[in-house]
DSSP file (Angstrom, degrees, kcal/mol; ACC not computed):
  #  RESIDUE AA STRUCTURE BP1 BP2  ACC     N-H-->O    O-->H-N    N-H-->O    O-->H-N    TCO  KAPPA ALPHA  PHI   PSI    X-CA   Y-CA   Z-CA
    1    1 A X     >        0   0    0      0, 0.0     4,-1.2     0, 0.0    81,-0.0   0.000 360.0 360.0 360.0 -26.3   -9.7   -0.6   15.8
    2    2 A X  H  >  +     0   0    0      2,-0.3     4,-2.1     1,-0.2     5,-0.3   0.790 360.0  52.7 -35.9 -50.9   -9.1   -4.4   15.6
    3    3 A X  H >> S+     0   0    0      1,-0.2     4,-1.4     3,-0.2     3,-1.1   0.996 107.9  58.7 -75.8 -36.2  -11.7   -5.3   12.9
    4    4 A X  H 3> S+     0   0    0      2,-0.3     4,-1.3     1,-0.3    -2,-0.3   0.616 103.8  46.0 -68.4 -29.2  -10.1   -2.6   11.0
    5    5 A X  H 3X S+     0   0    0     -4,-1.2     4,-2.1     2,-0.2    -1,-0.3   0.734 113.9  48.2 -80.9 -19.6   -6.7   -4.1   11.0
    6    6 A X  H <X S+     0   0    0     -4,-2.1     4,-0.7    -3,-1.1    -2,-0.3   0.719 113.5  46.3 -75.5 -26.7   -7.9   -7.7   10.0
    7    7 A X  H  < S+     0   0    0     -4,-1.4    -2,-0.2    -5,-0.3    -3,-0.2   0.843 113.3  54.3-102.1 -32.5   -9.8   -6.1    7.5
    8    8 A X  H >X S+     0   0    0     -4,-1.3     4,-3.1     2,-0.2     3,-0.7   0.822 113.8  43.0  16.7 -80.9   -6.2   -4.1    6.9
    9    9 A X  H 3X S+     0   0    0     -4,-2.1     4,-1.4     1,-0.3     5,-0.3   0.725 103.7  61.0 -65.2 -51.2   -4.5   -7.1    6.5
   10   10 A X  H 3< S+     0   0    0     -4,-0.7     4,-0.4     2,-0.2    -1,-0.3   0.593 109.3  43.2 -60.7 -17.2   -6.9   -8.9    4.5
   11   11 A X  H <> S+     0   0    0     -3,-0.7     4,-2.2     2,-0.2     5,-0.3   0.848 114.8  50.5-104.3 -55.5   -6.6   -6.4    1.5
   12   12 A X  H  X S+     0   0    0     -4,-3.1     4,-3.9     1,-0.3     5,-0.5   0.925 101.0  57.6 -72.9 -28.9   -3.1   -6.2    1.8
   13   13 A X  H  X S+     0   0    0     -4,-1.4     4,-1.8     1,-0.2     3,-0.3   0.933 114.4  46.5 -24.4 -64.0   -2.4   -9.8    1.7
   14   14 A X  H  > S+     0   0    0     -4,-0.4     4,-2.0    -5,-0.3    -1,-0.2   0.826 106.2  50.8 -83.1 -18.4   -4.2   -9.5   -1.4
   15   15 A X  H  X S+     0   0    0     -4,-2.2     4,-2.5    -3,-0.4    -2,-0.2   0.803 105.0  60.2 -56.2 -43.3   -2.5   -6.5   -2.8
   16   16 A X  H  X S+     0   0    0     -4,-3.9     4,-0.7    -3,-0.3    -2,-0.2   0.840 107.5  51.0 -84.8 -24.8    0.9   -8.5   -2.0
   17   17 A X  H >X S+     0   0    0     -4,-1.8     3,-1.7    -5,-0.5     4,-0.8   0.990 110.0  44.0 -68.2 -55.5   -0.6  -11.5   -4.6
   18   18 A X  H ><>S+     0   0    0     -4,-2.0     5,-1.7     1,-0.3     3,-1.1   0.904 108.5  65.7 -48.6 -47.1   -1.4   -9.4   -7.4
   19   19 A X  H ><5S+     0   0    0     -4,-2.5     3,-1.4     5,-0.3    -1,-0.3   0.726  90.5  59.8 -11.7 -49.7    2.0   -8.0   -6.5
   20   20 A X  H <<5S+     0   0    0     -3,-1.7    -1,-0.2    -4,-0.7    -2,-0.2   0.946 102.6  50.8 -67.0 -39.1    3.8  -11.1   -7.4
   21   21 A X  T <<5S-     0   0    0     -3,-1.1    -1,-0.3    -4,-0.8    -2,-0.2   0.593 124.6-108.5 -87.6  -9.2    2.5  -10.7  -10.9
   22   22 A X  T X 5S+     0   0    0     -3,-1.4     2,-0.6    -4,-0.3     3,-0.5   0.488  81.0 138.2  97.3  21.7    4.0   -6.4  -10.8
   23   23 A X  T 3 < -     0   0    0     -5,-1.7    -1,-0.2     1,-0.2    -2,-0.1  -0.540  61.4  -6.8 -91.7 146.7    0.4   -5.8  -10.6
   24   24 A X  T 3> S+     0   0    0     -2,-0.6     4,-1.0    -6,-0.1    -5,-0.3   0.951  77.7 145.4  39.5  55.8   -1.0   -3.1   -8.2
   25   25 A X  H <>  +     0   0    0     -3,-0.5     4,-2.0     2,-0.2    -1,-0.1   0.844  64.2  61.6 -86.4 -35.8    2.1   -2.5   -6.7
   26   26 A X  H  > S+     0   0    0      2,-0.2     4,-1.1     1,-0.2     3,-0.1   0.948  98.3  56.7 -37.4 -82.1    1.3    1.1   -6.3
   27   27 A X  H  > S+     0   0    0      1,-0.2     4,-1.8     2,-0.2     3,-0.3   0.895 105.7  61.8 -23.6 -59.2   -2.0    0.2   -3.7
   28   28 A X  H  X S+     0   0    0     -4,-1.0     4,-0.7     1,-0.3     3,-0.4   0.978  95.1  52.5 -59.4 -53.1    0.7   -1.6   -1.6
   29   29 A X  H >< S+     0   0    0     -4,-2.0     3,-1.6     1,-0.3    -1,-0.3   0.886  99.5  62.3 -51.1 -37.8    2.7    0.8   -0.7
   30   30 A X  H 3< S+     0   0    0     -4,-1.1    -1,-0.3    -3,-0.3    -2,-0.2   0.937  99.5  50.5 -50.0 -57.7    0.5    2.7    0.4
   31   31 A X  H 3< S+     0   0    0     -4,-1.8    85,-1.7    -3,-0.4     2,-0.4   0.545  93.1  85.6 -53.8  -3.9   -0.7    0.5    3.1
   32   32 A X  E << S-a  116   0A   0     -3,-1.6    85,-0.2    -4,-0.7     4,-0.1  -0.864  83.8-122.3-121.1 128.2    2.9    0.0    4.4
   33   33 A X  E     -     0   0A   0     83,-2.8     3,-0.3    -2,-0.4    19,-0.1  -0.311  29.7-120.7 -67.7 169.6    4.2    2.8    7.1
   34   34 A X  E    S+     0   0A   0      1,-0.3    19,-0.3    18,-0.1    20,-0.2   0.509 117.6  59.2 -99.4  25.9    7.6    4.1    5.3
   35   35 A X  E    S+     0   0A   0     17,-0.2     2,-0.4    18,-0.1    -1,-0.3  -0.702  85.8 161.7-116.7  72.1    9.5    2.9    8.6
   36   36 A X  E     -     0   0A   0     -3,-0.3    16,-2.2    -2,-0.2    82,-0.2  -0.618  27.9-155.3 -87.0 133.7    8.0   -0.5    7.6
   37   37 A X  E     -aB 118  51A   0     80,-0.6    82,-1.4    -2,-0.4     2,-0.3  -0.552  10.2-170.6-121.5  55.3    9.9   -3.2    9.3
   38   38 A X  E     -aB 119  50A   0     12,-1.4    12,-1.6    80,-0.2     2,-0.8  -0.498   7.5-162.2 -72.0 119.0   10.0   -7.1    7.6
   39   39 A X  E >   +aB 120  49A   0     80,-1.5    82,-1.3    -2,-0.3     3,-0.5  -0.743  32.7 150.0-104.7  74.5   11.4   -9.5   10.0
   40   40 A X  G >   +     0   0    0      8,-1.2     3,-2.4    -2,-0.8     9,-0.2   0.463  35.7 110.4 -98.6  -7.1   12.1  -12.1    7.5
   41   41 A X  G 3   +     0   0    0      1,-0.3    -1,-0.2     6,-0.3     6,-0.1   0.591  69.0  70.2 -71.7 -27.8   15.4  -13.4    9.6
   42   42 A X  G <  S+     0   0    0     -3,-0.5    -1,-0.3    79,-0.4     5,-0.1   0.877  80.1 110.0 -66.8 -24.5   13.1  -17.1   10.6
   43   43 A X  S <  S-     0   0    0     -3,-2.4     4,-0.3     1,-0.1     5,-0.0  -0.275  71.3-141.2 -76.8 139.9   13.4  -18.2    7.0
   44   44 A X  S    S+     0   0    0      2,-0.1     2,-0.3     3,-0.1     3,-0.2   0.729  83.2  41.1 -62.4 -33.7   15.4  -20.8    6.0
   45   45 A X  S    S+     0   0    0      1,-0.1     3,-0.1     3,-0.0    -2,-0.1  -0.909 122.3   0.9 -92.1 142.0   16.7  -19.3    2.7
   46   46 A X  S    S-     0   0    0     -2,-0.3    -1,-0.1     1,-0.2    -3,-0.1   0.775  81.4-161.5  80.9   2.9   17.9  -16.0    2.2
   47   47 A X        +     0   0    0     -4,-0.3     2,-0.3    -3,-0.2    -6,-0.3   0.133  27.8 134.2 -38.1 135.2   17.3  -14.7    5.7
   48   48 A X        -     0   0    0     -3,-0.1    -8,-1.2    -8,-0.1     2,-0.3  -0.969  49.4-121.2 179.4 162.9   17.2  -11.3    6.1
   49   49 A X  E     -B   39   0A   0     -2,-0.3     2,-0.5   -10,-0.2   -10,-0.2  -0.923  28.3-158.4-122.7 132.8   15.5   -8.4    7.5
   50   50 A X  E     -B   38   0A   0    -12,-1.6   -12,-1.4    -2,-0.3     2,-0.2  -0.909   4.6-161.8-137.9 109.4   14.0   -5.4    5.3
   51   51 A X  E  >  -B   37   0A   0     -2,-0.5     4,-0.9   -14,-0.2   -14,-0.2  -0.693  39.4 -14.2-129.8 158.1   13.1   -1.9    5.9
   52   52 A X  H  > S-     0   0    0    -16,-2.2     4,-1.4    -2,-0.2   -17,-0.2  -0.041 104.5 -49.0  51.5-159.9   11.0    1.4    4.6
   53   53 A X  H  > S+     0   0    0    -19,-0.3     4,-2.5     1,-0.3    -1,-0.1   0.834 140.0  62.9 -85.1 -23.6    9.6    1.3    1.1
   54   54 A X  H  > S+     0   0    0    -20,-0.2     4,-2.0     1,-0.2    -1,-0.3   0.835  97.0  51.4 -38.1 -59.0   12.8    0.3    0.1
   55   55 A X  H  X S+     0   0    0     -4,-0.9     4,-3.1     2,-0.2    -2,-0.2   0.857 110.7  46.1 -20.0 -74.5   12.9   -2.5    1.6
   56   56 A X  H  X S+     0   0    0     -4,-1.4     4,-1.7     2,-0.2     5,-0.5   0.997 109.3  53.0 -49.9 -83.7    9.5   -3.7    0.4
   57   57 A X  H >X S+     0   0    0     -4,-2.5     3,-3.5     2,-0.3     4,-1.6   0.696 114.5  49.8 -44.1 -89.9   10.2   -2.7   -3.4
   58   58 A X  H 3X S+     0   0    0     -4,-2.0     4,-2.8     1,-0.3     5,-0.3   0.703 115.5  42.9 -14.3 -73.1   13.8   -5.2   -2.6
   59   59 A X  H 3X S+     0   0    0     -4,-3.1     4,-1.5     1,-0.2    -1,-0.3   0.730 111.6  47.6 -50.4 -30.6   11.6   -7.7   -1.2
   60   60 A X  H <X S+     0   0    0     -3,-3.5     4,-1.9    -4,-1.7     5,-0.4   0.756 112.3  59.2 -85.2 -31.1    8.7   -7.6   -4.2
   61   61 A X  H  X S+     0   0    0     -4,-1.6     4,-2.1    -5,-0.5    -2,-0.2   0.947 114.1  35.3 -78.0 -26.7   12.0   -7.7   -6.8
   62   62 A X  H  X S+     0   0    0     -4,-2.8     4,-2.5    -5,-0.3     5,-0.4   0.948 109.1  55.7 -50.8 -67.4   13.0  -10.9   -5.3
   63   63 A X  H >X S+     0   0    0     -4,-1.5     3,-1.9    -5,-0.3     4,-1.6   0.895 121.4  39.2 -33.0 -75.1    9.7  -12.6   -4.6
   64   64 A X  H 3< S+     0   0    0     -4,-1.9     3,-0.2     1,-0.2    -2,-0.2   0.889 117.6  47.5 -21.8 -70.1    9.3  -11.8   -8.8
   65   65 A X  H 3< S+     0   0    0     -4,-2.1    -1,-0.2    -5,-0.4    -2,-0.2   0.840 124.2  31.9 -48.3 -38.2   13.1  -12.7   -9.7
   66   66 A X  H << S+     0   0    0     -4,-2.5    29,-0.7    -3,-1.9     2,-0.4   0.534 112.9  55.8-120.7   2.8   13.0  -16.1   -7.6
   67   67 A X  E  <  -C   94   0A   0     -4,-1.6    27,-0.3    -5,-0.4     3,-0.2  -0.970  54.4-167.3-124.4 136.1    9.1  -17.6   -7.8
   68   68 A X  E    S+     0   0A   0     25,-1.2     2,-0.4    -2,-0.4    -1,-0.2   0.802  94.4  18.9 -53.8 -53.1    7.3  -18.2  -11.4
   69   69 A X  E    S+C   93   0A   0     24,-0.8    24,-2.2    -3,-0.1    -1,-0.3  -0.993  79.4 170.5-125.9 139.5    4.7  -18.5   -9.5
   70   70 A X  E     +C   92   0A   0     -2,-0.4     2,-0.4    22,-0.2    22,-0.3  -0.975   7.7 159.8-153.9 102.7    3.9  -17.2   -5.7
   71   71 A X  E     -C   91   0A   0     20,-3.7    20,-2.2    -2,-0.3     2,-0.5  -0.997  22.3-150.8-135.3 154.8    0.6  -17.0   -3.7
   72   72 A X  E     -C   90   0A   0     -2,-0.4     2,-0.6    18,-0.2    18,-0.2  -0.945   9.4-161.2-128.2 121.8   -0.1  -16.8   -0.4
   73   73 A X        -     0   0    0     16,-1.8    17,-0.1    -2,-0.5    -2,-0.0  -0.770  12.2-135.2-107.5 109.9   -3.1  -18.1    1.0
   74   74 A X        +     0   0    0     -2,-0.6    14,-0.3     1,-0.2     3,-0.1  -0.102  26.1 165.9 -40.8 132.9   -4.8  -17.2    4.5
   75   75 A X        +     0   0    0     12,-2.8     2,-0.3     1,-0.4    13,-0.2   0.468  67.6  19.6-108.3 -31.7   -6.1  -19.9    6.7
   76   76 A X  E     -D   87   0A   0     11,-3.2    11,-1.4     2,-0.0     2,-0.4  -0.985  48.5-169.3-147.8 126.2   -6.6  -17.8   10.1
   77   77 A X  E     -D   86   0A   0     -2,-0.3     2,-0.3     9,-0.2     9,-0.2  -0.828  13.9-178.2 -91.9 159.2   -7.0  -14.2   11.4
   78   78 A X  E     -D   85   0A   0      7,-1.3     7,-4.7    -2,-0.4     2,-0.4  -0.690  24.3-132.8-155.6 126.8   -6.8  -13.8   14.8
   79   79 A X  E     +D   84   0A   0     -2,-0.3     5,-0.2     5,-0.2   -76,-0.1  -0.343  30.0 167.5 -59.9 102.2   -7.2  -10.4   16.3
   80   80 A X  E >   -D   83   0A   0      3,-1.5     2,-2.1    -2,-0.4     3,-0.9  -0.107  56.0-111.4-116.8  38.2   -4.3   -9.5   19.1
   81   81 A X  T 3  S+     0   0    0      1,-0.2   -76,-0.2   -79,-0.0    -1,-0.1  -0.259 106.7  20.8 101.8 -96.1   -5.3   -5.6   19.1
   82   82 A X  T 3  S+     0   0    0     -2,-2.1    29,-0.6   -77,-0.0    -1,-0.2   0.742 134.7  66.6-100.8 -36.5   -2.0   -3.0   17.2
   83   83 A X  E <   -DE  80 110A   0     -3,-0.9    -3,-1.5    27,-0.2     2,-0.3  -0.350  63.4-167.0-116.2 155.9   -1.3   -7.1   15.7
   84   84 A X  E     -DE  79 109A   0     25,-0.7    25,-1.4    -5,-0.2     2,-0.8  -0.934   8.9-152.4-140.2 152.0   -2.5   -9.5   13.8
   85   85 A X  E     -DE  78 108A   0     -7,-4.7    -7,-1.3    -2,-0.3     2,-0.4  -0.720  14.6-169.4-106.4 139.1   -1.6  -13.2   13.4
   86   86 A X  E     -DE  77 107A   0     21,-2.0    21,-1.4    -2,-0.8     2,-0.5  -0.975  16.6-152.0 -97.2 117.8   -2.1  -15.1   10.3
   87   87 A X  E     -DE  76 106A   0    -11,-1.4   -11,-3.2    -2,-0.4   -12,-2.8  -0.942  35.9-173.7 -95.6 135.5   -1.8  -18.6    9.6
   88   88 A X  E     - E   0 105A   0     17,-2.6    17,-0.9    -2,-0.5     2,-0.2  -0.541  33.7-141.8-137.8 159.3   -1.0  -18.9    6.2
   89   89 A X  E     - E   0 104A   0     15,-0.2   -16,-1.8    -2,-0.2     2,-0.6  -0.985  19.7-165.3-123.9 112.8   -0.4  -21.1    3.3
   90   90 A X  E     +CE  72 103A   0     13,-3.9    13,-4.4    -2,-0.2     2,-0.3  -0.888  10.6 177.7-111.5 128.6    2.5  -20.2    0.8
   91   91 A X  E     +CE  71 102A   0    -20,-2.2   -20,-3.7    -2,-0.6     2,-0.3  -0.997  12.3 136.7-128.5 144.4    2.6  -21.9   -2.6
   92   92 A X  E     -C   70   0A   0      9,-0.7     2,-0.3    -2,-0.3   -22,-0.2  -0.888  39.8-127.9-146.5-171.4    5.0  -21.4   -5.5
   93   93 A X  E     -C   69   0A   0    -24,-2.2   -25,-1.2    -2,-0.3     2,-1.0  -0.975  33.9-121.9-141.4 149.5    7.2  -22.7   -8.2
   94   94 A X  E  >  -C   67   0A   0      5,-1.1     4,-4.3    -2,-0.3   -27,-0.3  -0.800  14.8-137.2-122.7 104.0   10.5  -21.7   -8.5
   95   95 A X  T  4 S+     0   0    0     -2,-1.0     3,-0.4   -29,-0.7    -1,-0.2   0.733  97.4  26.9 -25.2 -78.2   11.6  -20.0  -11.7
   96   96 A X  T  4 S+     0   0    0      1,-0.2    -1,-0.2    -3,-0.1   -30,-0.1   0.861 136.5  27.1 -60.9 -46.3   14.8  -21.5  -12.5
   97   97 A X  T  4 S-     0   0    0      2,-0.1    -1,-0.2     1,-0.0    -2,-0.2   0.554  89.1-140.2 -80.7  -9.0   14.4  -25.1  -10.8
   98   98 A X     <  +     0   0    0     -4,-4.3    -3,-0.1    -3,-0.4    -2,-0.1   0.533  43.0 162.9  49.1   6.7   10.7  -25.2  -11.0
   99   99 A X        -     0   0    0     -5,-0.2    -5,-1.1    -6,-0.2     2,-0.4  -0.281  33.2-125.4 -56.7 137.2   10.6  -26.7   -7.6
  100  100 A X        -     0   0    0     -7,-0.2     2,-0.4    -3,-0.1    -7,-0.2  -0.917  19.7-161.1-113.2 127.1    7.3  -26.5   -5.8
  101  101 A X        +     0   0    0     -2,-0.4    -9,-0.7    -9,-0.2     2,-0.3  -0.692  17.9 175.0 -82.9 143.3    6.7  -25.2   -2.6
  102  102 A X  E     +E   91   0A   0     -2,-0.4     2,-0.4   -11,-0.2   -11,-0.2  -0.881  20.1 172.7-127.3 121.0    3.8  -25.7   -0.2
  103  103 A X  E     -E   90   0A   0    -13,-4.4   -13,-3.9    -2,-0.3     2,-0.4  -0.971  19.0-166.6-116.4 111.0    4.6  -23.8    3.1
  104  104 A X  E     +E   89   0A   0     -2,-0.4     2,-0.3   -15,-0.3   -15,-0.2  -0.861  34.1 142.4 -86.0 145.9    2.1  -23.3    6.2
  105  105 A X  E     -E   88   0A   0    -17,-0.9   -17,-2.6    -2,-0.4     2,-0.2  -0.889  43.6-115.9-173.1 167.3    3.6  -20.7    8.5
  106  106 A X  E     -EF  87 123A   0     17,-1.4    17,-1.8    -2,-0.3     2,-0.3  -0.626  20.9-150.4-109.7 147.7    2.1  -17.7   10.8
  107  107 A X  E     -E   86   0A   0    -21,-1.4   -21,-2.0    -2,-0.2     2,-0.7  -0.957   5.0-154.3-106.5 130.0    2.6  -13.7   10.5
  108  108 A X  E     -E   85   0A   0     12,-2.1     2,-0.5    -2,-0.3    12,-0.3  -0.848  13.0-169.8 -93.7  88.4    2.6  -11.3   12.9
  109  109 A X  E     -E   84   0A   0    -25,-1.4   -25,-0.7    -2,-0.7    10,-0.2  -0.673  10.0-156.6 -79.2 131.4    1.7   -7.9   11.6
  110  110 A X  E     -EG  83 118A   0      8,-1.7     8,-1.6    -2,-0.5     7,-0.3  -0.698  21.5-177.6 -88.5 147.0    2.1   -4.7   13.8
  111  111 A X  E     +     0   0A   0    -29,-0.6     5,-0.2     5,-0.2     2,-0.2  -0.923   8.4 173.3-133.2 165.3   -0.3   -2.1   12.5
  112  112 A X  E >   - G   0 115A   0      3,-1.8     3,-3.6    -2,-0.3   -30,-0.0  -0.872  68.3  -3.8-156.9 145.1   -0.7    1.6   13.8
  113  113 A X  T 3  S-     0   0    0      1,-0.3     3,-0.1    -2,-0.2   -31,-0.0   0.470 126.0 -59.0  81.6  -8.9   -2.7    4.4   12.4
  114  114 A X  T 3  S+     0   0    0      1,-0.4     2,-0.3   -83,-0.0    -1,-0.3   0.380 114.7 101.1  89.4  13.6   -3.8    2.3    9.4
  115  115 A X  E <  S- G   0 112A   0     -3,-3.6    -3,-1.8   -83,-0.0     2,-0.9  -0.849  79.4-116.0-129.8 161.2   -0.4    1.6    8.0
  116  116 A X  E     +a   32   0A   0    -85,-1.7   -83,-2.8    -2,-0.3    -5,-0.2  -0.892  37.3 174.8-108.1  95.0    1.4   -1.8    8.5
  117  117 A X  E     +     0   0A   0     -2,-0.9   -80,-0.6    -7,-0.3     2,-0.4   0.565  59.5  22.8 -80.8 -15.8    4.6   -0.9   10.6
  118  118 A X  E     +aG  37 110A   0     -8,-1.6    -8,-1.7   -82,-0.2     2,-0.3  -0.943  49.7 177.9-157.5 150.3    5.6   -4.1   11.0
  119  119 A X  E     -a   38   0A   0    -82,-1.4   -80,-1.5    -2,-0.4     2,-0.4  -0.988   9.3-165.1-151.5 162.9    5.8   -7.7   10.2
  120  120 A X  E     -a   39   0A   0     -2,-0.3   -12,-2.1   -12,-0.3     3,-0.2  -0.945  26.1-168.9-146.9 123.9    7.6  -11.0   11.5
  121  121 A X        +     0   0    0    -82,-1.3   -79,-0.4    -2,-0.4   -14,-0.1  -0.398  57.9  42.0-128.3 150.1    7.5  -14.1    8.8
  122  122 A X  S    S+     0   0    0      1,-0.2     2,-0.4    -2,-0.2   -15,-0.1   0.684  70.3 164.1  63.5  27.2    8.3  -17.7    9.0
  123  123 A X  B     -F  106   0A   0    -17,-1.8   -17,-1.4    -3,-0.2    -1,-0.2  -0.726  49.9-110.8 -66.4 106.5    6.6  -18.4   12.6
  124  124 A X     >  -     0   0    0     -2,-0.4     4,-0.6   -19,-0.1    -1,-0.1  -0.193  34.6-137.4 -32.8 140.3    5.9  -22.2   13.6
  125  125 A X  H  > S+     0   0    0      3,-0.2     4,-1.0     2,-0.2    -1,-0.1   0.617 105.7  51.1 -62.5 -28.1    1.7  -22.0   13.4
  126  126 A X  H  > S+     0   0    0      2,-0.2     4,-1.7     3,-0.2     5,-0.2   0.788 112.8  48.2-100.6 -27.3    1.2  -23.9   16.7
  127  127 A X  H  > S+     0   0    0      1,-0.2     4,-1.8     2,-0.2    -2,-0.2   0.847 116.1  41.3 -81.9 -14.3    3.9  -21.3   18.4
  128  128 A X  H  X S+     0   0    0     -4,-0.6     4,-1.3     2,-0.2    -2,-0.2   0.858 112.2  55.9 -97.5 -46.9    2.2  -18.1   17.0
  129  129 A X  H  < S+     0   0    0     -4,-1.0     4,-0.4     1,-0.2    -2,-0.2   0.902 114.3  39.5 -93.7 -49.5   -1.2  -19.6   17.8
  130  130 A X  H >< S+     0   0    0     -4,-1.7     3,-0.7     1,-0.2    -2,-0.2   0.833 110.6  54.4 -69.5 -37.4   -0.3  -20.1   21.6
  131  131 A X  H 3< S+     0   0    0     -4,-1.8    -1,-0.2    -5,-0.2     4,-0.2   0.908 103.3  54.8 -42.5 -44.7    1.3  -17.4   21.9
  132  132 A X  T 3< S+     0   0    0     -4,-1.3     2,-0.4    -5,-0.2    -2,-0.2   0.745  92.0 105.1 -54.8 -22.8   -2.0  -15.5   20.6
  133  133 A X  S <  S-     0   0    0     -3,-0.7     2,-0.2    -4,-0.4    -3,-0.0  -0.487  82.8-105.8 -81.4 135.0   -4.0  -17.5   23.6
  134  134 A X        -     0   0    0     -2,-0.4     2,-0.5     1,-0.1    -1,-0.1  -0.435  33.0-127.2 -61.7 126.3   -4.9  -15.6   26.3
  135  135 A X        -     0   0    0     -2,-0.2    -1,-0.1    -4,-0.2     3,-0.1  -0.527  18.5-114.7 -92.0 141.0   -2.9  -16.2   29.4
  136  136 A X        -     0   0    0     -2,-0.5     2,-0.1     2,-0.0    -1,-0.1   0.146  44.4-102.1 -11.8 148.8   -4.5  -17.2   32.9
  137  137 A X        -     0   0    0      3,-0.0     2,-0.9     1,-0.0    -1,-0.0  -0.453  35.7-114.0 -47.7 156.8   -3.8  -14.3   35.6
  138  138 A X        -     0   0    0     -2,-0.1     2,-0.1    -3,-0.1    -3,-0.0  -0.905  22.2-128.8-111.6 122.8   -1.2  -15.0   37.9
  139  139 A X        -     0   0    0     -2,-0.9     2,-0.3     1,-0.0     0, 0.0  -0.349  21.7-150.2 -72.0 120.9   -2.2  -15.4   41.6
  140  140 A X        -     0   0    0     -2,-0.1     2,-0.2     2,-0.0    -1,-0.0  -0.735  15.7-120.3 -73.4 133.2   -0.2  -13.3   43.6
  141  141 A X              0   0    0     -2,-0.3     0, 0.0     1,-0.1     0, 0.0  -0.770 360.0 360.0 -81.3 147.9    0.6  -14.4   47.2
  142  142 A X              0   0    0     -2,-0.2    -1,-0.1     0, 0.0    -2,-0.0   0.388 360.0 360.0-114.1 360.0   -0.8  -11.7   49.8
């Protein structure tokens, strides 16, 4: 079931760009369970946590309201199973200030069932990427 959530993940990720623009907003939803869970609480502005479809549609009227422009570009899947982690590239421009971001950070998305239950935003890359690593066994004394 794994390539099927990287390949999951991959669509919507591109669903959520066209998104920015109100485009194929429809498509998204779909993908997203409607006990959808956005764990947005690492970011430095605006923290905040966002659930069901409600949620999302909150979160897509912001993204719109506060970026002229918004993309997010994938660098990395890596396959954990129900999850998948992304290292990412976020670039924008900031409607009112025009300020430009370029952001690297990691995602975690939980999937089940084909639907995206969960996601956790604004992850150091190098902590999400170790996390991600398989760890040794642990020798038990007998």
């Amino acid at each position: 079931m794994s390539e099927e959530n990287v390949a999951l993940v991959r669509e919507v990720m591109d669903l959520m760009n066209s998104a920015t623009t109100g485009e194929a907003v429809r498509e998204l939803y779909d993908k997203f369970d409607p006990d959808v869970r956005i764990d947005m609480t690492r970011r430095v502005f605006n923290p905040d946590v966002y659930e069901g479809h409600d949620g999302l549609r909150r979160l897509g009227s912001e993204v719109r309201e506060v970026w002229a422009e918004f993309k997010i570009e994938p660098e990395r899947f890596i396959d954990a199973g129900d999850q998948v982690i992304v290292i990412e590239r976020r670039r924008g421009r900031g409607t009112g200030s025009g300020i430009e971001i370029d952001q690297r950070s990691a995602v975690i998305w939980t999937l089940r069932e084909g639907k995206v239950v969960a996601m956790e935003t604004d992850i150091d890359p190098d902590e999400a990427l170790a996390a991600a690593e398989p760890q040794p066994p642990r020798r038990t004394s007998s």
